[in-house]
C-alpha positions in Angstrom: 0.0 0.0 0.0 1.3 3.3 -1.1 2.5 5.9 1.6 1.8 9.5 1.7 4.3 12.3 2.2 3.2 15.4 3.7 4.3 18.9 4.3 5.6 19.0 8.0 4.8 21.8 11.0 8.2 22.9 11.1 7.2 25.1 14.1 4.1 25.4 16.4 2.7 28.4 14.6 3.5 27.2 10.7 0.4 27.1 8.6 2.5 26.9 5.3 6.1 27.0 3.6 8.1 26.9 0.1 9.2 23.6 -0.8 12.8 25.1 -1.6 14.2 21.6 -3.0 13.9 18.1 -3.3 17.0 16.0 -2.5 15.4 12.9 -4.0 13.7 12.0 -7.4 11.3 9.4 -8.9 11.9 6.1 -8.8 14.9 6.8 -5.8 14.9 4.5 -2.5 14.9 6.1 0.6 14.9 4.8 4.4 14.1 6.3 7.6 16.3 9.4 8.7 17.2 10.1 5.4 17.2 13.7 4.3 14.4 14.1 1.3 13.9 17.9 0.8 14.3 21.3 1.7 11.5 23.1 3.3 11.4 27.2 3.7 9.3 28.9 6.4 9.1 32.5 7.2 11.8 32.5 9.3 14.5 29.7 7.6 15.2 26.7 5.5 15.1 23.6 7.1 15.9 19.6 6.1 13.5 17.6 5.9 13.6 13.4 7.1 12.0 10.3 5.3 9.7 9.1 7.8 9.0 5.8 6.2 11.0 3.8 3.9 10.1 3.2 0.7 10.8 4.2 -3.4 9.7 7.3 -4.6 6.8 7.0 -6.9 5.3 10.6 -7.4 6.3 13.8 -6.6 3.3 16.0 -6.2 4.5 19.3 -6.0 7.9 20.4 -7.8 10.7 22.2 -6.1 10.3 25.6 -5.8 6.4 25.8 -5.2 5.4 28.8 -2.5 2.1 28.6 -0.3 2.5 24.8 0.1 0.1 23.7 3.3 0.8 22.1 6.4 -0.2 18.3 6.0 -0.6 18.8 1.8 0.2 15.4 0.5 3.5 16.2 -1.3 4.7 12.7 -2.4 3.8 9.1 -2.4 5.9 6.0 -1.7 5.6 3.0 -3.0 6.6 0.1 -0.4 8.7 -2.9 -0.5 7.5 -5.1 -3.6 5.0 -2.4 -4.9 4.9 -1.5 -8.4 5.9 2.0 -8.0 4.0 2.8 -11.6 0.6 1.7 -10.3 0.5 4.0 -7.4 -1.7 6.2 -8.0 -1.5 10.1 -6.8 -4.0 11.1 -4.1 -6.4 13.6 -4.8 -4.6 16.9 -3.7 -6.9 19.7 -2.9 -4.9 22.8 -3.3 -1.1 22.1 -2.2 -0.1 25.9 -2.8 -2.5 29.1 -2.7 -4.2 29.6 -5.9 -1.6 33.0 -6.4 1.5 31.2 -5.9 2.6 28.5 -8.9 5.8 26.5 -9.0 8.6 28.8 -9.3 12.1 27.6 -11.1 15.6 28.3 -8.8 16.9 31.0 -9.1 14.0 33.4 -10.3 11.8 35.6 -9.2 9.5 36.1 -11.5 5.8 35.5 -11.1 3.3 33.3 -12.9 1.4 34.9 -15.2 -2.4 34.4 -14.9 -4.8 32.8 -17.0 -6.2 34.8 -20.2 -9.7 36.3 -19.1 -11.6 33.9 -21.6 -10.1 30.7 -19.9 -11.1 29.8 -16.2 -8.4 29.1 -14.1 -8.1 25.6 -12.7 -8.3 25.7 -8.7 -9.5 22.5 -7.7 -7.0 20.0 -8.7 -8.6 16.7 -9.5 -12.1 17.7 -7.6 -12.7 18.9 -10.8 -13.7 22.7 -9.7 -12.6 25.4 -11.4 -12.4 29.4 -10.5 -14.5 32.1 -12.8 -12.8 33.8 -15.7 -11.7 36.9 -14.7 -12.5 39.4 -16.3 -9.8 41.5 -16.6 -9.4 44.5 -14.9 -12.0 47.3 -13.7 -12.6 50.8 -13.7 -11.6 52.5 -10.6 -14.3 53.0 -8.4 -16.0 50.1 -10.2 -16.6 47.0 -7.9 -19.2 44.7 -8.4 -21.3 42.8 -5.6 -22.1 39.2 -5.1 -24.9 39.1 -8.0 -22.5 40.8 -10.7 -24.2 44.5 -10.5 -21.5 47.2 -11.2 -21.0 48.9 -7.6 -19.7 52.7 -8.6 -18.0 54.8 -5.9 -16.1 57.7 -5.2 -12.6 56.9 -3.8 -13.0 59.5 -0.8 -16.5 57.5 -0.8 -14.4 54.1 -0.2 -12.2 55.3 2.6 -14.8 56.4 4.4 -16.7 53.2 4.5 -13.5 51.4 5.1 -12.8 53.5 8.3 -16.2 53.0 9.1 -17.2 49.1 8.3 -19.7 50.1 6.0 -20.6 47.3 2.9 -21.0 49.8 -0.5 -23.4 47.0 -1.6 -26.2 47.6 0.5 -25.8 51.7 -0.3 -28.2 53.8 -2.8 -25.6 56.1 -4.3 -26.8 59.7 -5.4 -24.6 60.8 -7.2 -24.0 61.2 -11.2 -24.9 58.0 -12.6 -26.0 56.5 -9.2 -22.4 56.6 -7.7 -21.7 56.4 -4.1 -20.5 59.9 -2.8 -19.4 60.9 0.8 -22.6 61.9 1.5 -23.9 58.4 1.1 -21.2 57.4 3.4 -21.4 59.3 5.8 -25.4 58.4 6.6 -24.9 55.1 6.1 -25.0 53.0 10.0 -21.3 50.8 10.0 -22.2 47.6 8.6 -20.0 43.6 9.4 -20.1 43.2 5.8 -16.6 43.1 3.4 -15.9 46.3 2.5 -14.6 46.9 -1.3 -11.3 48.7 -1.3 -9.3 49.7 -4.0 -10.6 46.6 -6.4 -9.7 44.1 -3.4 -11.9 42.7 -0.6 -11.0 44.4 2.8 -12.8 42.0 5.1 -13.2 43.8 9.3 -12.1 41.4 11.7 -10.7 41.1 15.1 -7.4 41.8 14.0 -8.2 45.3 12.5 -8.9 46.8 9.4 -5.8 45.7 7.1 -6.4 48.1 3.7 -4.8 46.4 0.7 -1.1 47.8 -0.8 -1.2 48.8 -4.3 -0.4 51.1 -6.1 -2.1 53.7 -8.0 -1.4 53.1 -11.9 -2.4 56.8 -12.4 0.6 57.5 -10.1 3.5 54.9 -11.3 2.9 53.2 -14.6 3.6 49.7 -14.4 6.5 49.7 -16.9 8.2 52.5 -14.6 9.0 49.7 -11.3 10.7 46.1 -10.9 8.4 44.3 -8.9 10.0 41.7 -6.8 7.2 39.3 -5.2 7.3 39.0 -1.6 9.3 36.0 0.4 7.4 34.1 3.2 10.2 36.5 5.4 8.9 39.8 4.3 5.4 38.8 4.0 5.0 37.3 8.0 7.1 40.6 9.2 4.7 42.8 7.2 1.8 41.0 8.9 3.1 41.2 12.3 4.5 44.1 12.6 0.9 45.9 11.2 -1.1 43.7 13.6 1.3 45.2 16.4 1.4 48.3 15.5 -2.9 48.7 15.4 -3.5 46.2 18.3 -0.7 47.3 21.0 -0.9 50.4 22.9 3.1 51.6 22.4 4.5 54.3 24.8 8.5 55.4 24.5 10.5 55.9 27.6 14.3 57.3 26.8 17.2 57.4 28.8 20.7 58.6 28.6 23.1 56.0 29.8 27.3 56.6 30.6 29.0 54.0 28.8 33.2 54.4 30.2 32.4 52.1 33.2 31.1 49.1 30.7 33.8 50.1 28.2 37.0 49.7 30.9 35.4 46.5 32.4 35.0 45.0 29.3 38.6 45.7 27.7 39.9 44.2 31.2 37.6 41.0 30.3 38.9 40.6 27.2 42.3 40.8 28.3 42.1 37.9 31.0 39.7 35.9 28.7 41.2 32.9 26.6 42.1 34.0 23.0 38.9 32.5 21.9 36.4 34.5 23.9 36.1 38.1 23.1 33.1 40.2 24.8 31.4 42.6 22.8 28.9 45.3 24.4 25.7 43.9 23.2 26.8 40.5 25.2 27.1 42.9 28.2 24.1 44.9 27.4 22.4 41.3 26.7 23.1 40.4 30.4 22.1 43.7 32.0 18.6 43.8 30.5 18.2 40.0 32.0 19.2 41.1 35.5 16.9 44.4 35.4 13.8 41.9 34.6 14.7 39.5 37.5 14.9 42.4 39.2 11.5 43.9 37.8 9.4 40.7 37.1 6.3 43.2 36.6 7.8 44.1 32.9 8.6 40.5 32.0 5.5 39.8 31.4 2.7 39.2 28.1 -0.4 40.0 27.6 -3.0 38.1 27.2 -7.4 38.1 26.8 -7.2 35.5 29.9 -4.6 37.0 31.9 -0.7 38.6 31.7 1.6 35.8 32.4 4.4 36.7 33.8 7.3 34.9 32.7 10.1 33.0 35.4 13.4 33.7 33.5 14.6 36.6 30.7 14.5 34.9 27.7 16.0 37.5 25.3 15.6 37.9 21.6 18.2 39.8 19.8 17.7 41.3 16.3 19.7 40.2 13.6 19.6 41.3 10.4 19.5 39.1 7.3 18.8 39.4 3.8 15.1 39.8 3.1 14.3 40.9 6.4 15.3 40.0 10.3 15.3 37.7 13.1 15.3 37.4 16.2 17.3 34.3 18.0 16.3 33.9 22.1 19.4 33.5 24.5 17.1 31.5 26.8 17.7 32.1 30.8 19.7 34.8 30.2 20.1 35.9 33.7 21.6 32.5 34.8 24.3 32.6 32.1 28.2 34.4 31.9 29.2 36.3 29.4 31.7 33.9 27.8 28.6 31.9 27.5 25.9 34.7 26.2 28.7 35.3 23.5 29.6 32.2 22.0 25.5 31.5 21.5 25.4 34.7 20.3 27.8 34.5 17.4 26.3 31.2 16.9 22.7 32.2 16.6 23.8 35.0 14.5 26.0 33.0 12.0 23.5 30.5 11.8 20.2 33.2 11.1 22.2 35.0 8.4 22.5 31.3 6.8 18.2 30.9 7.8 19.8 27.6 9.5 18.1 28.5 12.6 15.7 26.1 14.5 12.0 27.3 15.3 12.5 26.8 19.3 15.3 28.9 18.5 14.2 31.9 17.5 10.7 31.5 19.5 9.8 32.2 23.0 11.4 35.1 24.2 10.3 37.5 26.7 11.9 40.8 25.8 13.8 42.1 22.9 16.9 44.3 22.3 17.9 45.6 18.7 21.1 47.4 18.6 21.5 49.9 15.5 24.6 52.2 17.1 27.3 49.8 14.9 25.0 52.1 11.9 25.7 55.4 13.7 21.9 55.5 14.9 21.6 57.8 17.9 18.2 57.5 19.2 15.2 55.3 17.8 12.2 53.6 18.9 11.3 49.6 17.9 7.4 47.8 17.5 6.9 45.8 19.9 7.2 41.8 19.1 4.2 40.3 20.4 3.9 38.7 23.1 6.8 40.2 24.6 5.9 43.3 26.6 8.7 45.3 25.6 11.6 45.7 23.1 14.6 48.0 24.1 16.1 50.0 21.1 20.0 50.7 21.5 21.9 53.8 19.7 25.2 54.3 19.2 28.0 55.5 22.0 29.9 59.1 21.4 32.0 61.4 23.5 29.2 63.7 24.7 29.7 66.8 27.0 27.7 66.2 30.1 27.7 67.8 33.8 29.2 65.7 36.5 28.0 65.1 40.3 30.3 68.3 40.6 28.8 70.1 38.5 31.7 70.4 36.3 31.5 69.6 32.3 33.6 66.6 31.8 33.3 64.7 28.1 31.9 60.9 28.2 30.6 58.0 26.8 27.1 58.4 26.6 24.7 56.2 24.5 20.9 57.2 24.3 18.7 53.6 24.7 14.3 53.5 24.2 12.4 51.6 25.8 9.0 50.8 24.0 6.3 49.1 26.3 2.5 47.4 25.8 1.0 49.7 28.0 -1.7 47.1 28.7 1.1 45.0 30.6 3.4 47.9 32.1 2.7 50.9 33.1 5.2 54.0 32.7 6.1 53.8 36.6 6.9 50.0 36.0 9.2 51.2 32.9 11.0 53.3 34.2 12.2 51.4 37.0 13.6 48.6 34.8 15.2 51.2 32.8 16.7 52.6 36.3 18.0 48.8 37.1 19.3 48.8 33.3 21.3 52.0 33.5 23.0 50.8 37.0 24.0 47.3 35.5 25.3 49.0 32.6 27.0 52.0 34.6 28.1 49.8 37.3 29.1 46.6 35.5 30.6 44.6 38.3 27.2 44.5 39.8 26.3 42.0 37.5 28.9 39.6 39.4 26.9 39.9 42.3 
């Protein structure tokens, strides 16, 4: 009896990938353990092992497919003694989204879709198939569920975007029976989908997400290169809008003396073994765990049931990478030494810029930190990473002028550091006393030895 291969959850929170590359072919023998293909999330690229052993009969979805869904059949195996040409392929509802098609190495290009006068197949073998489209529409021009031509003003559309309002169930009066403001603004807010810009802009608990196009009247098409999104740029886009409209943000900035942290480092790294070398984002790494042992009330997410406050600093670090960023966790943090904090550093790092990273790597941390002062950044302020509560944003150390306890002007090492916060977890008072624990780990480094 033939076996099925399907797409694996690569992580708790995977609903699809790109099926990057097969390592096997038709007709190949494979055995248990064996490494079969290469499967892309959001985040990285990750190997794939043959669960089952078996020869490969069908492949179902070619290398390089996008959209590929969590438990899509993907293969078949034929088993020991089993014609591997009778095996017949499974139905497959849709493997990939209808938008994404098989896509050759190396090229970004995307499908092009079906002439108007041909429907395009969506079904697979359920034998379905999607309307003809037909082709593109006047602006202002969308059409309801029976067909009828639904004409309205684009300050007309906004307005019942903002509002929930459905332009279907609206009597337009203006020219030609077009939706104006006016019509808009009487209308009572509706649940229904709201047409947007020739796209459905459906309200739901996560907010009103508008579609991104843009305007041929502004940029003709032939004027731009567009490069289709990566399942990187695409779950950062979504994540980082969801934050931004769901969690209350508030700033809190400090100025913080660096020449303490600076001297106690250099002295490190002069009594450290050749192959340990400190940097300050390993030290700043360790100060922001201590200040939330110290502050449990801001290591802590929220959530509808309750905030859950967590029992060690698990903290993510951003690390840029091509396409977008991640953020590996140094887990338990505050129990670690810096030797320690730094080799899983340049570990994580190497292995994120490679998308080699693990999921329970680069998931479950508590807090963030993303350090932009190796770029010359002064002063900036990060979105939040849900579910972590906060996110500190790091600029870069110069030689500032400053007044001393003496009130004389002495130069120093000052770096300027923001704190942004879910105020529905921590409060400014609660802020600014981790900020206060941060400053005196960081100002007063050999407190971090006690």
């Amino acid at each position: 009896m033939s076996i099925n291969i399907t797409m694996p959850a690569l992580s708790p929170t995977m609903e699809e990938g790109t099926l990057a590359k097969w390592l096997v072919k038709e007709g190949d023998e494979i055995k248990s353990g064996m490494i079969i293909a290469e499967i892309e999330t959001d985040k990285a690229t990750m190997e794939v092992e043959a669960v089952d052993e078996g020869k490969v009969a069908k492949i179902l979805v070619p290398a390089g497919t996008e959209g590929v869904k969590v438990n899509a059949v993907i293969a078949v195996l034929a088993e020991d003694g089993e014609d591997a040409s009778s095996v017949k392929a499974p139905a497959a509802p849709a493997t990939a989204r209808a938008d994404a098609a098989p896509a050759k190495a190396g090229t970004s290009k995307p499908a092009s879709p079906p002439p108007p006068s041909t429907p395009a197949q969506a079904g697979g073998s359920n034998g379905k198939v999607a309307a003809a489209d037909p082709g593109p529409r006047p602006r202002g021009d969308e059409r309801g569920s029976s067909g009828a031509r639904i004409m309205a003003s684009p300050l007309a559309k906004r307005i019942a975007a903002s509002k929930g309002i459905d332009l279907r169930a609206l009597k337009g009066s203006g020219p030609h029976g077009r939706i104006i403001r006016r019509d808009v603004e009487s209308a009572k807010p509706g649940a229904a989908p709201v047409s947007v810009g020739g796209a459905s802009a459906p309200l739901t608990a996560d907010g009103l997400i508008l579609p991104q196009i843009l305007d041929d009247r502004v940029y003709a098409p032939d004027s731009y290169e567009l490069k289709p999104l990566d399942g990187m740029r695409k779950t950062v886009a979504k994540r980082l809008t969801q934050s931004f409209m769901q969690v209350p943000h508030f700033p809190l900035n400090i100025d913080i003396s660096l020449d303490n942290l600076l001297s106690s480092r250099t002295a490190i790294n002069a009594a450290a073994p050749k192959d340990v070398k400190i940097s300050v984002n390993d030290l700043l790494i360790k100060a922001a765990a201590l200040a939330l042992i110290d502050e449990p009330d801001c290591n802590a997410s929220y959530t509808d049931k309750g905030i859950a406050y967590h029992k060690h600093a698990n903290i993510s670090v951003a690390v840029a990478i091509d396409g977008g960023l991640i953020t590996p966790v140094i887990f338990k943090a505050e129990e670690k030494g810096l030797a320690e904090i730094s080799d899983e550093m340049k570990d994580l790092a190497t292995r994120a810029r490679e998308r080699k990273l693990k999921p329970q790597e680069y998931m479950g941390g508590t807090f963030s930190i993303s350090n932009l002062g190796m770029f010359g950044i002064k002063s900036f302020a990060s979105i939040i990473n849900p579910p972590e509560g906060m996110i500190l944003s790091v600029g870069a150390g110069d030689k500032r002028a400053v007044v001393d306890e003496k009130g004389n002007i002495v130069v120093r090492n000052v770096m300027s550091v923001t704190l942004t916060c879910d105020h529905r977890v921590i409060g400014g008072a609660e802020g600014a006393k981790w900020l206060a624990a941060f400053k005196r780990y960081v100002e007063t480094p050999e407190a971090m030895l006690l």
